[in-house]
C-alpha positions, 0 to 999 in steps of 0.5 A: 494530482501530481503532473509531472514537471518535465511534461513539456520536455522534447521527447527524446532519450536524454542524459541529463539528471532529471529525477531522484529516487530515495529508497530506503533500505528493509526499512521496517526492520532497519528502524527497529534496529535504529531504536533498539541498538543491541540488535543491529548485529543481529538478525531481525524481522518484523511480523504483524503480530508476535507468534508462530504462525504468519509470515515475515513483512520485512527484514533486516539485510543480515536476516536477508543474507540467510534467505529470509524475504517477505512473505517467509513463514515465521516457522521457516525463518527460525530454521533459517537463522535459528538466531533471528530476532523477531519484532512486531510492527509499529506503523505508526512509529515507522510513520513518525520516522518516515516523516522526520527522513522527508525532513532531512531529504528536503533540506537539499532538494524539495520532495515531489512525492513520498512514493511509499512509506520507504520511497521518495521521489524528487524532480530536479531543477534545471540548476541541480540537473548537472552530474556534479550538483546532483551527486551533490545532493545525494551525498548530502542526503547519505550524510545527514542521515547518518547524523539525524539516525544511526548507521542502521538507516541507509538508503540506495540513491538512484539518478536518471532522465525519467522517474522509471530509471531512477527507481530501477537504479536504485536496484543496482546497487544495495544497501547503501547505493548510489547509482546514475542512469544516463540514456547512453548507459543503456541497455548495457547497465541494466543486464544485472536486473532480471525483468521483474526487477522492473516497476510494473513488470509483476507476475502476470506480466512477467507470464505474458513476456515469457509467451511472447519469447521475452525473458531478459532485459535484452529481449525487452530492450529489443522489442517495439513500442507496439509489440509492448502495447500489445501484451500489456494491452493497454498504453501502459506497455508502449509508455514503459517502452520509452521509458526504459529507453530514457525518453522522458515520458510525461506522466501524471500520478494520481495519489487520492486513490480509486480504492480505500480498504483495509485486510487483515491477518487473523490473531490465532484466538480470533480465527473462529468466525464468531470472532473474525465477523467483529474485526471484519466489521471494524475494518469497514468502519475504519475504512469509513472513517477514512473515507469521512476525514478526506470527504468522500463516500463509495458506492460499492463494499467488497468482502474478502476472506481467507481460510486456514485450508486454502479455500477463498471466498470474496463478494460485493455489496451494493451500498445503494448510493454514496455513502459513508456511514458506520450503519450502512457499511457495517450493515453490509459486511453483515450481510455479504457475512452471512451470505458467505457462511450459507454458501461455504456450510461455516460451522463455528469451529471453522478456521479463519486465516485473513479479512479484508474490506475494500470501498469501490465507487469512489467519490467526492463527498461534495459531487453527490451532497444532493443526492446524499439526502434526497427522498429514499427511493428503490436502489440496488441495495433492495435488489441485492440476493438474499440470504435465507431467514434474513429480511431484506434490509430497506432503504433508509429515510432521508431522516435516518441516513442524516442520524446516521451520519451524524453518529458517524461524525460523533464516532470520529470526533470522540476517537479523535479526541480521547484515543483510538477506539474509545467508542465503537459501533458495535462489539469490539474484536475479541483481540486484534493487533496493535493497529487494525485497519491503521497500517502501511500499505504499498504507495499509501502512508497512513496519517495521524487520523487513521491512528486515533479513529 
């Protein structure tokens, strides 16, 4: 849990520096450049797995000035800019470079959160809180990055009274920017952005502002707290008001997480069903491992899954208690398999395109230690609906669920020491990219652990 250090601060809108944001510019593309300096002239992207199908995650600003963003097909990008350099993602190398950067930003000023893997967040103290020390340190930062890297690593430095407006600084001037927001600039500084420039303002947001006659900064600026509360409906929308308006709004973040998951894009010889099962089954059981590493278990298990057609199909298992183990949630993907190839008539030619496995129900491990253990009774994992020409999967004994997590920690324990994937429960995928289930999600930065379980 993160509180936030200006907590007790009079509420009002202030002018005074109070937070730093670190953004660092198309950063999976720009560390490819950084190693590989014969492509920092040229454009690049970067995709899960090499391949003409799929979809770019990152690119560099020169593939960027030929209109190529995140999400842009593989096949689009090369009529884009016929010249463009395509790379497959390294996250556990971005990982080690985000690291060695934190590194570098905290010899001037100490790191309240890593945000992302490309965003950090600093709280000024009252001695670095003056116009002349922060710029200071920013520059200092933009300076010893360019000695530890190469120029192919920038990043967009934006100051302001709360954590809000120093992130949406950081939006008004890229690559390489350095921008300060003080309460008096606004609204007036901000009427470049455009409303989903803004953090917390995404899609299904944007459409309620729009309903409500609200489509550009100004008319955001204009609106009450209450007007806002209404159409986040929640406090959420009444908190961005003040914050927009340079209030220093007391926040707490939560970094441990409501959720632990994985998905991913299927290889093109694992998009049949005989193949995509075993990758489904492996991203439960990483999924687990994390869980098992930060001592937690979950209750509930989600399965997605994405056809080459369009069609989508998710559903949710109950796991009957707290768990964690490799038995109980690869047995679950099992099943919510089969219930999903009986409701869509799967034949085994049927084309697959993307997975995901997500834990709900979140809890200390050692908040339900009593229970874990305790004499097996009926749970809703009995009651679960059944699939036809499948028995109902019982309740394990106390005994077993000990075995079974006991297997589980043997599992961590021999990957963790011999490599990734060294045992498995189970059949190994077909063919998977480099790092199934190991991988940057948005405000989550994969450890060493997730590399070698």
């Amino acid at each position: 849990m993160f509180t936030d250090p200006h907590a007790t601060a009079a509420f009002h809108p202030v002018n005074d520096p109070r937070w730093l944001y670190v953004d660092l510019n198309s950063f999976f593309a720009s560390v490819q450049q950084h190693l590989e300096p014969a492509l920092r002239d040229r454009p690049v992207a970067v995709v899960p797995i090499m391949g003409n199908s799929g979809s770019v995650i990152a690119a560099c600003r020169i593939a960027k000035r030929h209109g190529i963003r995140t999400g842009t097909r593989v096949a689009e990008a090369r009529q884009l800019c016929p010249g463009i350099v395509f790379r497959e993602a390294k996250h556990d190398l971005y990982v080690r470079i985000h690291r060695q950067i934190k590194q570098v930003i905290e010899n001037h000023v100490p790191v309240y959160e890593a945000y992302s893997i490309d965003d950090f967040v600093c709280a000024l103290k009252a001695n670095e809180g003056t116009v002349e020390r922060v710029y200071e340190i920013a520059h200092a930062i933009k300076r010893d990055l360019l000695a530890t890297f190469s120029p192919a690593i920038t990043c967009s430095i934006g100051i302001g009274p709360n954590r809000f407006l120093a992130k949406v600084a950081t939006e008004l001037q890229k690559p390489d920017g350095l921008v300060l927001l003080r309460a008096d600039d606004l609204p007036q500084r901000l009427y470049d952005l455009k409303l989903n420039d803004l953090p917390g303002v995404g899609g299904g947001i944007g459409r309620r502002l729009a309903d409500n006659g609200i489509a550009t900064i100004d008319d955001l600026w204009r609106s009450s707290p209450k007007q806002l509360r209404a159409i986040w409906r929640s406090v959420e929308g009444e908190r961005l008001w003040y914050r927009l308006h340079g209030y220093p709004v007391p926040e707490d973040y939560n970094s441990s997480g409501k959720m632990v998951g994985h998905s991913h894009i299927l290889p093109l010889d694992a998009r049949i069903p005989a193949n995509a099962r075993p990758i489904a089954r492996r991203l439960a059981q990483k999924a687990g491992s994390r869980l098992r590493h930060q001592n937690r278990v979950a209750g509930l298990l989600d399965l997605s899954v994405r056809f080459v057609d369009g069609r989508r199909w998710a559903g949710s298992w109950d796991l009957g208690g707290a768990v964690h183990d490799v038995v109980a949630l690869t047995t679950a993907v099992d099943r919510l398999w089969d219930r999903m190839e009986l409701a869509l008539g799967i034949t085994p030619d049927t084309a697959l395109k993307k997975v995901g496995v997500m834990l709900h129900r979140i809890s200390p491990m050692d908040a339900v230690q009593g229970e874990l253990f305790a004499p097996a009774a009926a749970t809703a994992a009995d009651e679960q609906p059944q699939v036809a020409g499948h028995k109902p999967v019982p309740a394990p004994s106390a005994s077993k669920r000990r075995r079974h997590e006991q297997l589980s920690g043997a599992l961590d324990q021999l990957n963790q020491k011999y490599g990734q994937d060294t045992v498995s429960f189970g059949h190994m995928p077909v063919k998977t990219a480099p790092y199934v289930g190991a991988k940057i999600a948005f405000n989550r930065i994969p450890d060493d652990f997730d590399f070698r379980t």
